[in-house]
N, C-alpha and C positions, 0 to 999 in steps of 0.2 A: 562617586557621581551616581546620583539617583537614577539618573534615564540607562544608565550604563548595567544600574544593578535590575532595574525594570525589562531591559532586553535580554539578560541572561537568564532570568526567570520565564521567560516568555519562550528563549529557543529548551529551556529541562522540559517545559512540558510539552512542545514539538518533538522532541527528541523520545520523549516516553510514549505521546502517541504514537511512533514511528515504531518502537518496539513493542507497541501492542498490536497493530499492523503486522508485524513481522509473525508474533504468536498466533493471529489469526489464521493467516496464512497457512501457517505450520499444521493448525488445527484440521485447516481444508485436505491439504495434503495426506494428513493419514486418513481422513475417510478417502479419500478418491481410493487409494491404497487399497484400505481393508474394502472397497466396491467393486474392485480389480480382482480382488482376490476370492471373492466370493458368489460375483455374478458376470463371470468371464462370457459367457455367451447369452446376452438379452441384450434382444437388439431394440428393445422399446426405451430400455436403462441406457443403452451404449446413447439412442437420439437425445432421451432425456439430459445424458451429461454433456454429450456434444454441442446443444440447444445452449445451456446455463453456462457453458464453459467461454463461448461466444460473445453471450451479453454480458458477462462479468465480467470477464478479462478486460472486455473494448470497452468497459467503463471506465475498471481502474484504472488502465493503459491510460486515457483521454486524462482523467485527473492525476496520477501519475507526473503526465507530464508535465500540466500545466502547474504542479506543486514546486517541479522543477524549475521550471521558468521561473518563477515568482522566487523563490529561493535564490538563481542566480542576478536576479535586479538586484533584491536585498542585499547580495552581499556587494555586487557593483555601486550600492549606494554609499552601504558601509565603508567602504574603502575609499570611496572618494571624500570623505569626513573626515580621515587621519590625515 
């Protein structure tokens, strides 16, 4: 079935995005790390990351979610078609 093999090609590359998201992440993580580790008392770096930690977090978090949401319609549609 065409539409069948069109949505499993559609969730490999959600699926990859997802795992470059994750790499991303991972990336963030070691610098916060190595900026922990090397600039333990600046309190203008401590505002600077607490500031960006804030507004990125509260983005991803917001789409996050709503990826989630939209994922669980999807699969409540899906099911309802078997």
């Amino acid at each position: 079935m065409r539409s069948a093999q069109n949505l499993l090609s559609e969730l490999a590359y959600l699926q990859r995005s997802i795992e470059y998201l994750g790499d991303v992440l991972h990336d963030v993580e070691a610098v916060a790390e190595r900026l922990g580790r090397r600039h333990h008392d600046d309190p203008l770096l401590e505002g600077m990351i607490e500031s960006g930690t804030r507004q990125w977090s509260a983005s991803m978090k917001h789409q996050l979610d709503t990826s989630a949401r939209v994922a669980e319609a999807w699969r409540t549609q899906m099911e309802a078609l078997e």
